[in-house]
C-alpha positions as CSV (number, residue, x, y, z in Angstrom):
1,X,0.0,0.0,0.0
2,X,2.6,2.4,-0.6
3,X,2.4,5.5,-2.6
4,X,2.5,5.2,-6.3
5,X,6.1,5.6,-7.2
6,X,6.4,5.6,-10.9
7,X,6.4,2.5,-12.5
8,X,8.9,3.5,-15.5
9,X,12.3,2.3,-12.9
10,X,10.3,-1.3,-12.8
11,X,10.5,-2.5,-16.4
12,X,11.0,-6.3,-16.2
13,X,10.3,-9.0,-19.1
14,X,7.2,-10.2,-18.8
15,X,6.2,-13.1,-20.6
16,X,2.2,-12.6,-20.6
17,X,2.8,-9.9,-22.8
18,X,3.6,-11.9,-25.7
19,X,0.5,-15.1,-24.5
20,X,-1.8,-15.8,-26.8
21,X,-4.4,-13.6,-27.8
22,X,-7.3,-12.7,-30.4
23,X,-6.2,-9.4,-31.9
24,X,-8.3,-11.0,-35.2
25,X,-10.6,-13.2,-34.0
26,X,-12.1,-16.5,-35.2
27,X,-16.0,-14.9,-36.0
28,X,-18.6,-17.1,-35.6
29,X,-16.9,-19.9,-34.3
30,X,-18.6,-22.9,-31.6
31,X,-17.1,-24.2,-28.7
32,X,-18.7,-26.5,-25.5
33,X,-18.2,-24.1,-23.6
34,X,-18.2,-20.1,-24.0
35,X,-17.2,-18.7,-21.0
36,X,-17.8,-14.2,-20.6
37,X,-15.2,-12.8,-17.8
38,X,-11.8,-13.7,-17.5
39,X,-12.0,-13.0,-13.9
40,X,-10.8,-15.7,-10.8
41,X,-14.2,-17.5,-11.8
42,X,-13.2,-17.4,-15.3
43,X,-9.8,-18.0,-15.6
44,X,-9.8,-21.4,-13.1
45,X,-12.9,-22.6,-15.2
46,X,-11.5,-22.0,-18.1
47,X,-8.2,-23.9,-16.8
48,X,-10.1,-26.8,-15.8
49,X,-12.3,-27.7,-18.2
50,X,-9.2,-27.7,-20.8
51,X,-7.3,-30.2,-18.6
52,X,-9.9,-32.4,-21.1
53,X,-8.2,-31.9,-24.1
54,X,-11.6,-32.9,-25.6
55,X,-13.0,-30.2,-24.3
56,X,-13.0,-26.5,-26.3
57,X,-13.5,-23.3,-24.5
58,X,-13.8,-19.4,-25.4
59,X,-13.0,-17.4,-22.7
60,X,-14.1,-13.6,-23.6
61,X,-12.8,-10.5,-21.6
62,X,-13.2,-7.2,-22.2
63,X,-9.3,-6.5,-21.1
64,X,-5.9,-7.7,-22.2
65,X,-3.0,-9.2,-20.2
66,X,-2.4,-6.5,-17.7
67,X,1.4,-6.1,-18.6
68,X,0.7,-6.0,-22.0
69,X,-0.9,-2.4,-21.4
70,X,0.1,-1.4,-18.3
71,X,3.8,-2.1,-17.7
72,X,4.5,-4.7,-14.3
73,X,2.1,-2.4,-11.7
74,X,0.5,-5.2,-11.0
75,X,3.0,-7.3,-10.0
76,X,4.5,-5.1,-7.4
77,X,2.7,-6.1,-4.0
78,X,2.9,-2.9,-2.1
79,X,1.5,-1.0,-5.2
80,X,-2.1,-2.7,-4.7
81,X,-3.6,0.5,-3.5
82,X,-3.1,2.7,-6.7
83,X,-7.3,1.8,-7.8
84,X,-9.0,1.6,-5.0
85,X,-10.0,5.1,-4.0
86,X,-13.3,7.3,-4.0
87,X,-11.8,9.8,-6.4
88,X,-13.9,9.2,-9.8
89,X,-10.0,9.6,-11.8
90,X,-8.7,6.7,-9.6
91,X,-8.5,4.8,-12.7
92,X,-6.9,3.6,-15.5
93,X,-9.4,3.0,-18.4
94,X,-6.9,0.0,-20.0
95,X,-7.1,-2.1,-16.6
96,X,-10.0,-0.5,-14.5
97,X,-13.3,-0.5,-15.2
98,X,-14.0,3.4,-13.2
99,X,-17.4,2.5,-12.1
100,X,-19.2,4.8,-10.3
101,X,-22.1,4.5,-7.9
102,X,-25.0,6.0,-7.8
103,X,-25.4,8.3,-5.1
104,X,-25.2,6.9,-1.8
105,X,-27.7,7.7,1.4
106,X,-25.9,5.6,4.1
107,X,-22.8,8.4,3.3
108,X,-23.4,11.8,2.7
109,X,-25.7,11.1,-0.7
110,X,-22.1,11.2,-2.6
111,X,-21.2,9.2,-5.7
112,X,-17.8,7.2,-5.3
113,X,-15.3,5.5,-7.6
114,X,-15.5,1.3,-7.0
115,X,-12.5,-0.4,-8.0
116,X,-13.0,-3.3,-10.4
117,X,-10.6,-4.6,-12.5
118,X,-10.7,-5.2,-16.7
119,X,-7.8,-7.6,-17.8
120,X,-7.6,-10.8,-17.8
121,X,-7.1,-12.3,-14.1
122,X,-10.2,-9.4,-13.2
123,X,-9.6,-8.0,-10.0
124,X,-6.7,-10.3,-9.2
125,X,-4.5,-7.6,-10.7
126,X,-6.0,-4.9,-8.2
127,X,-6.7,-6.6,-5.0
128,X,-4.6,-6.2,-1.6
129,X,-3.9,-10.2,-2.2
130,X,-4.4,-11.3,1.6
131,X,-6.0,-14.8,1.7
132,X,-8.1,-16.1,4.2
133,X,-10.7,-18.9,4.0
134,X,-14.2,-18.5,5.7
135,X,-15.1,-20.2,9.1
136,X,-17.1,-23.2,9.4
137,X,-20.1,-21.6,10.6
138,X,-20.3,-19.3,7.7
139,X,-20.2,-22.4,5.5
140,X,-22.7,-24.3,7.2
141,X,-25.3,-21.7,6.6
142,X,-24.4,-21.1,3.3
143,X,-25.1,-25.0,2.7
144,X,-28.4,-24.1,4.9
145,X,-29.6,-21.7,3.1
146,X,-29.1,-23.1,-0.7
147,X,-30.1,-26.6,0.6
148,X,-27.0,-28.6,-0.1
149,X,-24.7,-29.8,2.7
150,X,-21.7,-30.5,0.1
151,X,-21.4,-26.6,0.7
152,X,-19.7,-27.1,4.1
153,X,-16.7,-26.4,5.4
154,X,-15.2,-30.1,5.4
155,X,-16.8,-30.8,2.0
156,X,-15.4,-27.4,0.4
157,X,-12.0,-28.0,2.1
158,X,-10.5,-29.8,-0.6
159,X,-11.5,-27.2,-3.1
160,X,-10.3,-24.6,-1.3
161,X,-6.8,-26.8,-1.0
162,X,-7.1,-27.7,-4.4
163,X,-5.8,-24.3,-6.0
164,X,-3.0,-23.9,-3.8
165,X,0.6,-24.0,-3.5
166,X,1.8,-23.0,0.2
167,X,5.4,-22.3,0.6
168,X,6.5,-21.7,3.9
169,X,10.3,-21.2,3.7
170,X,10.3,-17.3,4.1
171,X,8.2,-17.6,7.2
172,X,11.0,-19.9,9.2
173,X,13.7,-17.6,7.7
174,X,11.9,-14.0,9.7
175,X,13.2,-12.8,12.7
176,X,11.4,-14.1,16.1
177,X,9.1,-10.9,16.6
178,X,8.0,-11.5,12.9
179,X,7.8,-14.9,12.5
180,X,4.6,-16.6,11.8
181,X,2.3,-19.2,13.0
182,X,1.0,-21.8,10.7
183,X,-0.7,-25.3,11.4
184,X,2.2,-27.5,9.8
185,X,-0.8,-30.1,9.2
186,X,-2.3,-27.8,6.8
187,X,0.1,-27.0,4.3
188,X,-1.6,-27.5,0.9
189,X,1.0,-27.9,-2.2
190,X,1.0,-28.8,-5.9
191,X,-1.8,-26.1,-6.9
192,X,-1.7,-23.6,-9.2
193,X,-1.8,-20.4,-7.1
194,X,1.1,-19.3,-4.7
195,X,0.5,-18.3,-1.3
196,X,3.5,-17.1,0.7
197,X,4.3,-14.7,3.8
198,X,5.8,-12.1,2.6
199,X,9.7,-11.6,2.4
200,X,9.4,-8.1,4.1
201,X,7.4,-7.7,7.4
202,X,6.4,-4.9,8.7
203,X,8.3,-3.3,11.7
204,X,4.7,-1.7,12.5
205,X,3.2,-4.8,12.6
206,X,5.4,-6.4,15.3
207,X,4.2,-3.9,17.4
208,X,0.2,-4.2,17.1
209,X,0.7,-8.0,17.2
210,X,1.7,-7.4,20.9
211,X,-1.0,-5.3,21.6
212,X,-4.0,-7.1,19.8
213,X,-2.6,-10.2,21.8
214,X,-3.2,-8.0,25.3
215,X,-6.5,-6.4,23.9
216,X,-7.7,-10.3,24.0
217,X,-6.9,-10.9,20.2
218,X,-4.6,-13.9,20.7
219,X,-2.4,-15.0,18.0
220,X,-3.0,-18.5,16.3
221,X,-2.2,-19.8,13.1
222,X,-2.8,-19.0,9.4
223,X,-6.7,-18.7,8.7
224,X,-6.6,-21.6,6.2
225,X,-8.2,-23.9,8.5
226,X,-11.9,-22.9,9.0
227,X,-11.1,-20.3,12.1
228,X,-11.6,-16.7,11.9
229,X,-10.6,-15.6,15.9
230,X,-7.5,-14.3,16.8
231,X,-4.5,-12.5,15.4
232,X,-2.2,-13.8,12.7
233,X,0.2,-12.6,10.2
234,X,-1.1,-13.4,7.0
235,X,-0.6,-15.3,4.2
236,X,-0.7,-13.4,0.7
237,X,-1.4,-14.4,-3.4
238,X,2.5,-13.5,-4.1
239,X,4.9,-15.7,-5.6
240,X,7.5,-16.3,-3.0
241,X,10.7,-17.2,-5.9
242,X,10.1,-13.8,-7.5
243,X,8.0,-11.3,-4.6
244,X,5.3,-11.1,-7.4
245,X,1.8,-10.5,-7.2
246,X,-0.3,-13.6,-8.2
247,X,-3.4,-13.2,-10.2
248,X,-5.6,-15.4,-11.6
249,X,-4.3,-14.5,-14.4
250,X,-0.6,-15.7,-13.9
251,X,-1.7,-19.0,-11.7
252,X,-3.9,-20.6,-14.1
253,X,-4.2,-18.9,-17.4
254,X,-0.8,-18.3,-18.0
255,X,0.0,-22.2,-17.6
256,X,-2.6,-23.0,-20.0
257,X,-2.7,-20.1,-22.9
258,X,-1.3,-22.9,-25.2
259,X,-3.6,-25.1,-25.2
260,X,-5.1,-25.6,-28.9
261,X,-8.4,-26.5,-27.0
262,X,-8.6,-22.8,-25.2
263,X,-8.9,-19.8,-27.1
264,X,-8.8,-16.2,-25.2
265,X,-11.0,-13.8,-26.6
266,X,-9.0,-10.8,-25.1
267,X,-10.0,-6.7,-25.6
268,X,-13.7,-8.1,-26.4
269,X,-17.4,-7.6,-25.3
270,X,-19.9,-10.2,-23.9
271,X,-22.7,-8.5,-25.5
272,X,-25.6,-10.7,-24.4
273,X,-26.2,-14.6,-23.9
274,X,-28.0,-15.9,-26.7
275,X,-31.4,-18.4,-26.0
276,X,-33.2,-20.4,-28.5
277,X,-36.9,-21.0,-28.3
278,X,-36.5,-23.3,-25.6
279,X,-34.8,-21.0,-23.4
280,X,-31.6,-22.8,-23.6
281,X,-28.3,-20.3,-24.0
282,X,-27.0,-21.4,-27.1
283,X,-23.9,-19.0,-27.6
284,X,-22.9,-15.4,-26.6
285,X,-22.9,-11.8,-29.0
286,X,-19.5,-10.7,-29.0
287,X,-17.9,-7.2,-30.3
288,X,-14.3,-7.2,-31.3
289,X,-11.9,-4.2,-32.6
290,X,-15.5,-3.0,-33.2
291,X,-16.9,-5.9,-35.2
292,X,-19.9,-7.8,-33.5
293,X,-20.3,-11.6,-34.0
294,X,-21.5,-14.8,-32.2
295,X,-19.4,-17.4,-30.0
296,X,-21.6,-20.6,-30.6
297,X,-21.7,-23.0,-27.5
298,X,-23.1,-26.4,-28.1
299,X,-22.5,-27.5,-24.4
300,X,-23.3,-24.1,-22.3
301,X,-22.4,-20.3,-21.3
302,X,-21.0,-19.3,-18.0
303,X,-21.3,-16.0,-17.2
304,X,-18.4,-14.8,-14.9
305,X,-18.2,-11.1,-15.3
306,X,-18.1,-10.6,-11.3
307,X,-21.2,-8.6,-9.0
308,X,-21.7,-5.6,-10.7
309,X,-21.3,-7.0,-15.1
310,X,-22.4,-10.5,-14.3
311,X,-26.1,-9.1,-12.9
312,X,-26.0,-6.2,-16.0
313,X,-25.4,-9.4,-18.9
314,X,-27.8,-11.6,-17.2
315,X,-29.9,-8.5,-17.4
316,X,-29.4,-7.0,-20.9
317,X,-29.9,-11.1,-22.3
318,X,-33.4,-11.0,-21.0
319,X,-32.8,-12.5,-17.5
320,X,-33.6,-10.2,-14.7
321,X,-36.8,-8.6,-13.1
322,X,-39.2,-7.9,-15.8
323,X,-40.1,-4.5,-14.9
324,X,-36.5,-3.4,-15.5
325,X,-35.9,-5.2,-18.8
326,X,-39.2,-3.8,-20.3
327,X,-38.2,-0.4,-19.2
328,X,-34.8,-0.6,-20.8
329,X,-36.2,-2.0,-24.1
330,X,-35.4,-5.8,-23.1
331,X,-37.3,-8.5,-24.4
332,X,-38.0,-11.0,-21.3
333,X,-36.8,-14.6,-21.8
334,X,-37.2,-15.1,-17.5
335,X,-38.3,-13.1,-15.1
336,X,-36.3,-13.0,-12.4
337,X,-36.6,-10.2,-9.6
338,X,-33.3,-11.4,-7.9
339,X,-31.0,-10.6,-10.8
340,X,-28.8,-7.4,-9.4
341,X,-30.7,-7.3,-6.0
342,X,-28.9,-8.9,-2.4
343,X,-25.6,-7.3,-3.0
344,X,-23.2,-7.5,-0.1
345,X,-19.7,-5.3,0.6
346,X,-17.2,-4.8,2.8
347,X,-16.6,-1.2,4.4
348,X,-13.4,0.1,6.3
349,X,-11.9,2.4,7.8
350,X,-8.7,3.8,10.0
351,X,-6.8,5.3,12.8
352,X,-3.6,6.6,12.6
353,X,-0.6,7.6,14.4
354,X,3.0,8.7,14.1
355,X,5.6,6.3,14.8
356,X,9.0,5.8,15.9
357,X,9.5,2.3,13.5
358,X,10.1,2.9,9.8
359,X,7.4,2.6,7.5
360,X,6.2,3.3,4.0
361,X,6.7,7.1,4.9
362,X,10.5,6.7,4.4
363,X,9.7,6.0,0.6
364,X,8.5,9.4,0.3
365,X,12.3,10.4,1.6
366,X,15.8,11.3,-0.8
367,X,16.8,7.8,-3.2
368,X,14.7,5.1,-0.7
369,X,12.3,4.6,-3.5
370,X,15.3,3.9,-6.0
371,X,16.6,1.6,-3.6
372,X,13.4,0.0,-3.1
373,X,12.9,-0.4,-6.5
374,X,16.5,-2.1,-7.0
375,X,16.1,-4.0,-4.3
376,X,12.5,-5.5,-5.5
377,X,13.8,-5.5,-8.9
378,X,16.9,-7.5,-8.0
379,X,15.5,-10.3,-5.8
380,X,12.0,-9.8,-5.1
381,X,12.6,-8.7,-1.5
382,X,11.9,-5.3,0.7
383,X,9.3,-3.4,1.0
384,X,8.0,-3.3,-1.9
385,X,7.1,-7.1,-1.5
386,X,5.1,-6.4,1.0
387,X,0.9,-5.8,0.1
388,X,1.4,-3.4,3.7
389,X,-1.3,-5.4,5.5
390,X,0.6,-8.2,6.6
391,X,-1.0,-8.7,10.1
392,X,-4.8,-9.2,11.2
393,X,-6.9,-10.0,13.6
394,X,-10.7,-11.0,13.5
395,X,-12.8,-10.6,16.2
396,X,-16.2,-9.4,17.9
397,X,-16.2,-6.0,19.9
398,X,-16.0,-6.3,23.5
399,X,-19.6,-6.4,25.5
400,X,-19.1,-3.2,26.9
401,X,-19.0,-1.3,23.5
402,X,-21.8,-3.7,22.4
403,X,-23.6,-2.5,25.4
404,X,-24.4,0.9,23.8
405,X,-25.9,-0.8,20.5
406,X,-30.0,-0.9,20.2
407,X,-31.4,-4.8,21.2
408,X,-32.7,-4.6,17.6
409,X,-28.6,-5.0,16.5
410,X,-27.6,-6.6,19.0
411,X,-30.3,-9.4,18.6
412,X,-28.9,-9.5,14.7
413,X,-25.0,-10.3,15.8
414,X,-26.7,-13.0,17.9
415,X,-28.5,-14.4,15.1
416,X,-24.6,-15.1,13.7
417,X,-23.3,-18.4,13.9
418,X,-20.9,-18.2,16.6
419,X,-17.7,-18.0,15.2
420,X,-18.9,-15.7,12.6
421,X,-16.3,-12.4,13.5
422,X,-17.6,-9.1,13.5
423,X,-14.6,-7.4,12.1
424,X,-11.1,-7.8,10.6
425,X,-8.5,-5.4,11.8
426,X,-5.4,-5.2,9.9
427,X,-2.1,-3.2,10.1
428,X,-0.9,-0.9,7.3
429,X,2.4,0.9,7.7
430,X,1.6,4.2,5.7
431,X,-0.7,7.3,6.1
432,X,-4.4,6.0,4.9
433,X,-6.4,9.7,5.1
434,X,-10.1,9.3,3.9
435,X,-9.3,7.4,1.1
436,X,-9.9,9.9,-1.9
437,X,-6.9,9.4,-3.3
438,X,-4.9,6.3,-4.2
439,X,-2.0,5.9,-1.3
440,X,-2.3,8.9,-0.3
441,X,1.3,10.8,0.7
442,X,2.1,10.6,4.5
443,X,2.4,14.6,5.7
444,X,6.5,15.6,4.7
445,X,7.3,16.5,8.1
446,X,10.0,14.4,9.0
447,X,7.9,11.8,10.9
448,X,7.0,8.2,10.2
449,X,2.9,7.4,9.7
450,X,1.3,4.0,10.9
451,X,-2.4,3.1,10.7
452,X,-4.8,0.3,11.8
453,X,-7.9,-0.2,9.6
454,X,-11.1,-1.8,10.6
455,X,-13.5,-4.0,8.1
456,X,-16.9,-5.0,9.4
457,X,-17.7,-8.3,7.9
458,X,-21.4,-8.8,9.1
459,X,-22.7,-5.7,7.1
460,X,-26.9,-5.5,6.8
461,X,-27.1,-2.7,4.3
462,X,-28.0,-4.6,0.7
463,X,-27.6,-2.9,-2.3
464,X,-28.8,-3.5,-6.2
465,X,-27.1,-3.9,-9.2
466,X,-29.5,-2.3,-12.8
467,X,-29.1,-2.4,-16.3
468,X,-29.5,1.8,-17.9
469,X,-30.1,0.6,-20.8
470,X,-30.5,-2.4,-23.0
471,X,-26.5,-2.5,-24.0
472,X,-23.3,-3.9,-21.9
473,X,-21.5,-0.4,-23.4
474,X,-23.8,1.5,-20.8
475,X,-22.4,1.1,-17.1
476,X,-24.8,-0.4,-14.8
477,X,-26.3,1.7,-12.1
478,X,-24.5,0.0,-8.8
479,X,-26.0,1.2,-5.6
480,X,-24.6,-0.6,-2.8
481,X,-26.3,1.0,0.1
482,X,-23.3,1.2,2.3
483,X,-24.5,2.1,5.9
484,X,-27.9,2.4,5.5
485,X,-29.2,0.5,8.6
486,X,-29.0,1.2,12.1
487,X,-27.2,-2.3,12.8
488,X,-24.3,-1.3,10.2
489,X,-24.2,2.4,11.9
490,X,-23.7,1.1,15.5
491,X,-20.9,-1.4,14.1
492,X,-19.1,0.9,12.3
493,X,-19.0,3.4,15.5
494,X,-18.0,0.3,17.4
495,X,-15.6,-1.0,15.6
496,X,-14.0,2.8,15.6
497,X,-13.9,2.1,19.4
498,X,-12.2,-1.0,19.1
499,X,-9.7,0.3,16.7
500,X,-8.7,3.1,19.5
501,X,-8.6,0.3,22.1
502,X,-6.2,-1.8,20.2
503,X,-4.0,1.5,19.8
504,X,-4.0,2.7,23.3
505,X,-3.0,-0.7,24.7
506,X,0.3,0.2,26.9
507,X,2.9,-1.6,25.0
508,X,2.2,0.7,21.9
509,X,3.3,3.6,23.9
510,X,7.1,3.0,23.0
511,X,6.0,3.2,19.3
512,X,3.7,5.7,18.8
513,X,4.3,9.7,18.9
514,X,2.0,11.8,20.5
515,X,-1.5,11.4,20.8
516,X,-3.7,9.9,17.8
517,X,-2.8,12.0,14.4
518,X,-5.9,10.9,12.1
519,X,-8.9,11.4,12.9
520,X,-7.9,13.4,16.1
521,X,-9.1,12.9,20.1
522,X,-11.3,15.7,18.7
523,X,-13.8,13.2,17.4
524,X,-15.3,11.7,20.2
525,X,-18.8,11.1,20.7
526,X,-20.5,8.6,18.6
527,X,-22.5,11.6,16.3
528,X,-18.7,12.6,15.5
529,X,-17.4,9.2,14.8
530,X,-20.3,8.6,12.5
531,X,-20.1,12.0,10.4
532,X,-16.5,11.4,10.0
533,X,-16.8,7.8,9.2
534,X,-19.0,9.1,6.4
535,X,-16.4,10.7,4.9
536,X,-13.4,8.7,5.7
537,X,-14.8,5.1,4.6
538,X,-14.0,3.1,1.6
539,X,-14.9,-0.2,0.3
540,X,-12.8,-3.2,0.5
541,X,-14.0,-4.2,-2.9
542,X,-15.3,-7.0,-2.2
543,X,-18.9,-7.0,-4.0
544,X,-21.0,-10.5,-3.8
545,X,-24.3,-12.1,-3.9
546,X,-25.8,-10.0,-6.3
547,X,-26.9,-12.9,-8.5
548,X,-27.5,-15.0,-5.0
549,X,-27.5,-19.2,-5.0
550,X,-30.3,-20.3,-3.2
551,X,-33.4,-23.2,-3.0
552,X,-35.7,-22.6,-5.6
553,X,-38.4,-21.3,-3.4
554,X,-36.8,-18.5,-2.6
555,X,-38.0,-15.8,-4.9
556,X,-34.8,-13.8,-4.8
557,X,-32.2,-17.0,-5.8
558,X,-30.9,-16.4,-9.3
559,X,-28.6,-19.8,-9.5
560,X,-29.1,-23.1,-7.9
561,X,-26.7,-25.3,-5.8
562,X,-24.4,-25.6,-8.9
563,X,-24.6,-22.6,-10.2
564,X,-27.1,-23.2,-12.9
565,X,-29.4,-19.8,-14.0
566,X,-33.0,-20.7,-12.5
567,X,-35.4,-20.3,-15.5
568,X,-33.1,-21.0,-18.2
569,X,-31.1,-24.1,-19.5
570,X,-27.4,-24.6,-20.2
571,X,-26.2,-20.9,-18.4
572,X,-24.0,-20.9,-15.0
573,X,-22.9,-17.9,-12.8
574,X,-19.2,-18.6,-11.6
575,X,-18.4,-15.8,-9.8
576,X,-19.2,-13.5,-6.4
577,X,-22.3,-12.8,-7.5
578,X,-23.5,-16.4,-7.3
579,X,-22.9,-16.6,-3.8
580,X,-25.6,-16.5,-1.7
581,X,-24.7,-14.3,1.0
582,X,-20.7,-12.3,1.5
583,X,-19.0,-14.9,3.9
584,X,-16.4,-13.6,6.8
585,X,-13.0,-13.3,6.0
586,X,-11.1,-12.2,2.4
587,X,-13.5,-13.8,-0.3
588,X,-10.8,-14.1,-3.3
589,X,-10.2,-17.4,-1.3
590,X,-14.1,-18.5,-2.0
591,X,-13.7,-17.7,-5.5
592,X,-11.6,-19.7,-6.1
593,X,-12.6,-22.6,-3.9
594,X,-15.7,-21.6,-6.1
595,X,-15.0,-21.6,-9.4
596,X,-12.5,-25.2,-8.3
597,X,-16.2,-27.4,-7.1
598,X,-18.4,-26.3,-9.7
599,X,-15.6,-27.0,-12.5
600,X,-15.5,-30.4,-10.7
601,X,-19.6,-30.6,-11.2
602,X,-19.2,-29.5,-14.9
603,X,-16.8,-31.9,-15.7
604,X,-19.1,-34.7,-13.5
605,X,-22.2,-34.0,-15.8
606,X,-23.6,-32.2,-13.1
C-alpha cells in the first residue's frame, strides 16, 4: 500500500505480454463451452475444463494481459492501492473498469469511484492479495440456506486446498518478533496459485501484534483452516521465488494459454447470452476491434463477469426482473426479480498515528524509493514485497461497546453463527487519510505514519445492481447502500472504538508519537465518529451475492446449488455474484474454492 512511485524504474520482461491472444478473431466460431469474464471464476474454469483436451473453451474479456498495457504495476505487492480510492480519476481505463455508484444515502448522498478490474485475471490484478478462508459456521449456513450440505466447510475444504501451493520457507527464515504461526498439518501444495508470507514484514506490525494479543486478540495460526478468531500474520497471493503479485491471471491462465483447446478472446465484449426457443443459451454476442459476432456454445455459457457485469449481462440477455428489462427495451426470456438485488460489501476504515519504526513514509524520503525499487527488482525482496497489511486480527467488539448498541442490532449479531467475526482489523504501515486518493502521501514532516484499519464483515445494508439501458457499453447503475441501517451504523462506530482500544493498549506507547494524528481525540462522541466515518470510509471491494444461489423457493435465488441460472437451461454464474450471502474473511479465497467445485460438477455431468 505504498504511494505510487512511478512505474517507468520497474520495467522487467514479462512473458504474458507476448500469451496468446485474439487481436483477429475466429468470427462465428462454436465451442462447448463459452465462457464471458476472464476474472478468478473465469480464468480457473476455463483452466479446468481444458485439462480435457476434448474439451473447447472461449473465454471472452473485455481487457488484455495486464502487462501488455500497463507495464509490471500489478505485480508489485505494495502497489495494490493505486485503484481503490473514492476519487472518480482513480482509474486507469486500459485495466479499471472506473465504475461509479450511484449516489449513496448511508454516506453523505455522494457518488464514489468502485475499483473493479478489466484484464484478464479481473480483480486479481488490483486486490490487496491477503488470503483467508471462511469459518465453518459461515459455510454451514451457506449449505443451509441453498439446501445442499456438500457446501460445508469439510466438503469445500479440498476445493479450497485444491488451488493452492503454500510455501512456507520465508516464514521460518523472519526474525522471532515476525515470525509466523501456521498449522504445519495444513500445508496445501502442488496447486496452481502461490500463497506465501511475505519476504518483508512490517516493523509496525510487530508492534500491534503485541498489543491485539493484550487487547484479547490472541495470536493462532494461518486462517486456512476454517477459524476466523485471533490474530495472525497473514498469508498473501505473491509468488514467493520472485515477490510477485499472483493473479488469476498468472496461476492458471498463463500455464494453459497454449492449449489448442482454449482460445482467449481478449479486448472483447460479452454483448448478451443468446437463447433459443427453448430458453436454452445457445452461444454469446461478442464485439471485437469494433466488429460484432456470435461465439456458438453447443454445451453451455457461464457467465463470470463478477457482482456488478455478471447481474447487468444476465440482465441485458433477458434474464432479470421484468419490470426493469421492459423499461430498458429488453425482451423478457425469465423473469427474475433477484438478478442485481442482495448485494453485499465490505466497508473500512482507520486510525492513525506517528511512529517511531520505519514505514512506508521513508519511501516518500531522498533515493529510498530507487533503492526500493532495486532491491524489489533484483531479488524480489523489501518493502515493496510487502501488500502493507501483513497482520490481522478478526474478532467481535468487547460487551461493553456492544452494550451501547439498540437490542434490535444486538439481537442480529446474535443471530450469527458463533464464530462468525464481526470485524477484521489489519495493520498498514503508511498514512491512509479518507481514502480519496490512491495511497495517499504521509504529511512531509520528517515523521513516520502508521495506521490500523477496521473491516466490518457482518454488514446489513444490501444494495442492487441495474441495467441503464439495454446495452453492456452502458455502465450499470451500482447502488450498494453502504450504511444504510441502524445495525451497520452502531458497528461501524463500534468498531471505531475497538480500533482506539487496540492503539492505546500500553505496550504501543514505545512506538507511537504523540496522541492519535488521524482522525484526532477531537472526534469523540459517537454523532462525530459517525459524520466522520461518512467521509473517511471506503470499500474493500469485495462485492458479492448480487446474482444470490439459493433453493428454488426462494423468490430472490438467481442460480441453484451448482450454479445453474434458475429459468433457463445450459447458463451458469461462476463468480461472487453467485454466492448467496458475503461470507467472513477475504472472499478471493471463495472464488476460487468456487469456481474449483463447480468446475469439478461441470466436468461430472452435473
Amino acid at each position: 500500500m505504498a504511494a505510487k512511485l512511478g512505474f517507468v524504474a520497474l520495467m522487467l520482461a514479462s512473458s504474458l505480454a507476448s500469451a496468446a491472444c485474439v487481436s483477429d478473431p475466429t468470427y462465428e466460431a462454436e465451442y462447448d463451452y463459452v465462457i464471458v469474464g476472464g476474472g478468478i471464476g473465469g480464468s480457473v474454469t476455463a483452466s479446468r475444463l481444458t485439462e480435457d483436451p476434448s474439451v473447447s473453451v472461449a473465454l471472452i474479456e473485455a481487457g488484455t494481459w495486464y502487462e501488455k498495457v500497463a507495464g509490471n504495476e500489478s505485480m508489485v505487492p505494495a502497489y495494490d492501492a493505486n485503484y481503490n480510492a473514492k476519487a472518480a480519476n482513480a482509474t486507469n481505463p486500459a485495466v479499471e473498469w472506473g465504475l461509479i455508484t450511484t449516489p449513496q444515502a448511508g454516506v453523505g448522498n455522494i457518488s464514489v469511484h468502485f475499483a473493479r478490474g478489466k484484464a484478464l485475471g479481473g480483480s486479481s490484478n488490483l486486490h490487496y492479495m491477503l488470503y483467508t478462508h471462511s469459518s465453518y459456521g459461515a459455510m454451514q449456513k451457506w449449505a443451509d440456506e441453498v439446501g445442499d450440505q456438500s457446501y460445508t466447510y469439510d466438503e469445500v475444504k479440498k476445493y479450497y486446498y485444491k488451488s493452492l501451493n503454500f510455501t512456507t520457507e520465508l516464514a521460518d527464515e523472519r526474525l522471532a518478533n515476525s515470525t509466523p504461526s501456521y498449522d504445519k498439518d495444513i500445508v496445501p501444495t502442488g496447486g496452481l496459485l502461490d500463497i506465501s508470507y511475505t519476504s518483508f514484514a512490517s516493523p509496525w506490525s510487530t508492534w500491534v501484534a503485541k498489543a491485539m494479543d493484550m487487547v484479547g486478540l490472541k495470536n493462532t495460526v494461518a486462517f486456512i483452516n476454517g477459524n476466523l478468531f485471533g490474530s495472525s500474520w497473514v498469508v498473501s497471493t505473491i509468488n514467493p521465488r520472485n515477490g510477485h503479485r499472483e493473479s488469476a491471471a498468472t496461476a492458471f491462465l498463463e500455464p494453459s494459454k497454449g492449449r489448442k483447446n482454449l482460445k482467449i478472446y481478449d479486448l472483447s465484449r460479452g454483448e448478451k447470452v443468446l437463447f433459443d426457443k427453448n430458453k436454452k443459451a445457445i452461444g454469446v454476442e461478442v464485439t471485437t476491434n469494433n466488429k460484432t459476432y456470435k461465439l456458438k456454445a453447443r454445451k453451455e455459457v457461464i457467465v463470470a463477469c463478477g457482482a456488478f457485469h455478471s447481474p447487468q449481462l444476465l440482465q441485458v440477455s433477458g434474464v432479470g426482473p421484468a419490470k426493469l428489462l421492459k423499461d430498458n427495451g429488453v425482451s423478457v426470456v425469465t423473469d427474475r426479480p433477484g438478478v442485481g438485488q442482495n448485494l453485499h460489501d465490505h466497508v473500512y476504515y482507520g486510525v492513525g498515528y506517528r511512529v517511531n519504526v520505519d514505514t512506508f513514509t521513508s519511501l516518500q524520503y531522498g533515493d529510498n524509493t530507487l533503492k526500493a525499487q532495486e532491491q524489489w527488482n533484483t531479488n524480489g525482496t523489501g518493502p515493496l514485497a510487502s501488500p502493507g497489511a501483513d497482520y490481522v486480527a478478526f474478532g467481535n467488539l468487547p460487551k461493553g461497546i456492544r452494550a451501547t448498541f439498540s437490542d434490535k442490532t444486538n439481537a442480529l449479531l446474535d443471530e450469527l453463527p458463533e464464530d462468525w467475526p464481526e470485524f477484521m482489523f489489519s495493520t498498514i504501515p503508511a498514512y491512509i487519510s479518507d481514502f480519496w486518493t490512491p495511497a495517499p502521501p504521509s504529511p512531509m514532516d520528517g515523521y513516520m505514519y502508521a495506521s490500523l484499519l477496521a473491516t466490518i464483515q457482518c454488514p446489513t445494508s444490501r444494495g442492487n445492481v441495474s441495467i441503464s439501458s439495454s446495452s453492456m457499453n452502458d455502465p450499470p447503475l451500482i447502488n450498494p447502500n453502504w450504511l444504510t441501517t441502524e445495525h451497520d451504523v452502531e458497528l461501524v462506530v463500534g468498531g471505531f472504538k475497538r480500533l482506539r482500544q487496540i492503539l492505546e493498549a500500553p505496550v504501543l506507547a514505545e512506538v507511537k508519537i504523540g496522541d492519535e494524528y488521524f482522525p484526532g481525540s477531537s472526534i469523540e462522541t459517537d454523532e462525530q465518529i459517525y459524520e466522520h466515518l461518512m467521509k473517511s470510509y471506503n470499500s474493500i471491494s469485495h462485492p458479492a451475492a448480487s446474482n444470490k444461489m439459493g433453493k428454488k423457493s426462494d423468490p430472490l435465488a438467481v442460480v441453484d446449488s451448482h450454479a445453474r441460472v434458475y429459468g433457463v437451461k445450459g447458463l451458469r454464474v461462476i463468480d461472487a455474484s453467485a454466492f448467496p450471502f458475503l461470507p467472513p474473511g477475504l472472499p478471493q479465497s471463495a472464488v476460487y474454492m468456487f469456481a474449483e467445485k463447480i468446475s469439478d460438477l461441470i466436468k461430472k455431468g452435473q
